[in-house]
DOKOL-227023 format. One line per 2 residues: number of its first residue (from 1); their letters; for each residue x, y, z of C-alpha. Coordinates in nm, 3 decimals. Example, Ala and Ser with C-alpha at 12.3 -4.5 7.8 and 13.67 -1.06 7.14 Angstrom:
1) as) 1.230,-0.450,0.780 | 1.367,-0.106,0.714
% end
This chain:
1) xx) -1.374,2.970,3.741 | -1.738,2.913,3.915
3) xx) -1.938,3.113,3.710 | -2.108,3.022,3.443
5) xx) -2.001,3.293,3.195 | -1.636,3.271,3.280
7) xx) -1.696,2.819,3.208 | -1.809,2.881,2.879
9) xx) -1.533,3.161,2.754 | -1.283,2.926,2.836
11) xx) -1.486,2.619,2.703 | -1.512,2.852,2.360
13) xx) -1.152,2.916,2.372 | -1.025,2.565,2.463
15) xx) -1.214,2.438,2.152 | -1.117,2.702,1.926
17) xx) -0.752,2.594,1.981 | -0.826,2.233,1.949
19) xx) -0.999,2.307,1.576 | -0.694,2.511,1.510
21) xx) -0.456,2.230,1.606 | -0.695,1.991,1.443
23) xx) -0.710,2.160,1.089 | -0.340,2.214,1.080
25) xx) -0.267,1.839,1.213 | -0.524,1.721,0.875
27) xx) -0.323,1.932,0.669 | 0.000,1.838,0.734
29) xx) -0.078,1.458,0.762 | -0.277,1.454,0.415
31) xx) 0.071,1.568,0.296 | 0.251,1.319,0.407
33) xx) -0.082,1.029,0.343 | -0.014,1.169,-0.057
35) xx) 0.356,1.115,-0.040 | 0.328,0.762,0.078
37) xx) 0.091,0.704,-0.152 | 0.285,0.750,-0.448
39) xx) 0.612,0.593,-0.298 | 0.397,0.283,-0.267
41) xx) 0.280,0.272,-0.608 | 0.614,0.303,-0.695
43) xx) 0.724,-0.004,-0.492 | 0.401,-0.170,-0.597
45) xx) 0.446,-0.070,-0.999 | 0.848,-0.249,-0.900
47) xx) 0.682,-0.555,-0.768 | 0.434,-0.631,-1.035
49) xx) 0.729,-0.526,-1.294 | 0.981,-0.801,-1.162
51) xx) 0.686,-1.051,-1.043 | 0.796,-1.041,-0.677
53) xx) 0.582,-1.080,-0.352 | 0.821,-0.927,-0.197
55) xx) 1.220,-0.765,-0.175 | 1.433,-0.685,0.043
57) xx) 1.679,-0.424,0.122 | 1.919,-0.329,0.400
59) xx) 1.653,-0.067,0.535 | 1.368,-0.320,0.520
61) xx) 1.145,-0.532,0.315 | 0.868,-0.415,0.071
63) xx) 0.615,-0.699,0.094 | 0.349,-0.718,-0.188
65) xx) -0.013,-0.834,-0.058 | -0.362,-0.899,-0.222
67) xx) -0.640,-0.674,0.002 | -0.996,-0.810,-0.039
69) xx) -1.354,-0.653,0.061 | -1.644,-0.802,-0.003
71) xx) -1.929,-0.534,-0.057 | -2.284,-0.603,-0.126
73) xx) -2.526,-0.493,-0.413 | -2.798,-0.690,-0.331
75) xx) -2.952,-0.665,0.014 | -3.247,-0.807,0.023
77) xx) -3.087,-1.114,-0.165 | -2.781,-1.141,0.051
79) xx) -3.047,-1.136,0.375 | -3.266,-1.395,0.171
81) xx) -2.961,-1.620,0.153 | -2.801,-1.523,0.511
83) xx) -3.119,-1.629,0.662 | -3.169,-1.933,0.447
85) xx) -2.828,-2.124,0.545 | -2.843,-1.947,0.889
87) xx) -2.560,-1.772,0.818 | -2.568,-1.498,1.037
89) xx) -2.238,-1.478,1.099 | -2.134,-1.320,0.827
91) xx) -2.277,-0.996,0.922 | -2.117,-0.785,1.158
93) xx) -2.217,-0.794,1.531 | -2.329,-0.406,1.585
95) xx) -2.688,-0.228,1.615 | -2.757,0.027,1.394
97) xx) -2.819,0.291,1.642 | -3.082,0.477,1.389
99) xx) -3.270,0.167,1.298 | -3.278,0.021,1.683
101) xx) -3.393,0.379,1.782 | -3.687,0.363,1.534
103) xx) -3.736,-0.005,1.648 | -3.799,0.102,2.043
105) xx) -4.048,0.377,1.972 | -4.230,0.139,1.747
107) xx) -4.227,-0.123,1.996 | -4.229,0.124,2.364
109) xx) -4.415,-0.153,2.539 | -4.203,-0.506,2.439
111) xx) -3.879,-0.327,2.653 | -3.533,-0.425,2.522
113) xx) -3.500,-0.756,2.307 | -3.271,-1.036,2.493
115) xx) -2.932,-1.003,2.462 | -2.950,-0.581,2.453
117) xx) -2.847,-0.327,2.719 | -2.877,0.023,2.655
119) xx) -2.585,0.287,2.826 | -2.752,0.661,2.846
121) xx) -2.578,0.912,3.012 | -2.608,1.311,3.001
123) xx) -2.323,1.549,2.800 | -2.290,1.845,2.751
125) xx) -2.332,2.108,2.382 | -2.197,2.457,2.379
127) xx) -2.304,2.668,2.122 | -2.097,2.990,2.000
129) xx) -2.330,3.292,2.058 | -2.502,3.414,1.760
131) xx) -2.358,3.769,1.919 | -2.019,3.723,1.888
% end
């Protein structure tokens, strides 16, 4: 394959197959995601109905555990009171690749704040033609 007509047919096909597989994978997994769902509300709803954190059984042990998230309503609040006990680490360490964006091309001539690298590299889009 060296020219470019015959690279992009076979990129087109190669993806077409991969959304196929893809699509049919989701399916069949969100089957099974549902079934375990309701088999562990039914070993959850058995828990909670003989008070136990956990049972066991010759094929394993069902094991009853509290999940917590914390989740903010408030963010100018929260930021107020992160900054105020210098708390920062309770936020996540990531950029917000959007905001940082905006940042730069506000700020072009400051460069990169300490402490950030930036990784660019070329890729490649192929888009179906509208022909086909």
């Amino acid at each position: 394959m060296s020219n470019t007509e015959e690279l992009v047919t076979a990129y087109l096909a190669i993806r077409g197959k991969r959304e196929t597989l893809l699509h049919n994978f989701e399916d069949a997994d969100k089957a099974l995601k549902n079934e375990l769902f309701h088999i562990e509300a039914a070993m959850l709803d058995l828990c909670n109905t003989i008070n136990a954190d956990s049972i066991k059984t010759s094929q394993g042990t069902v094991m009853r555990k509290l999940n917590e998230r914390f989740f903010c309503n408030d963010w100018d609040n929260f930021y107020k009171f992160v900054l105020e006990n210098e708390a920062v680490q309770l936020l996540e360490r990531r950029i917000h690749q959007g905001n940082f964006r905006q940042f730069l091309g506000e700020n072009a001539d400051d460069g990169l704040p300490p402490g950030v690298d930036v990784m660019r590299q070329y890729g490649i889009t192929v888009r179906k033609s509208s022909n086909i």
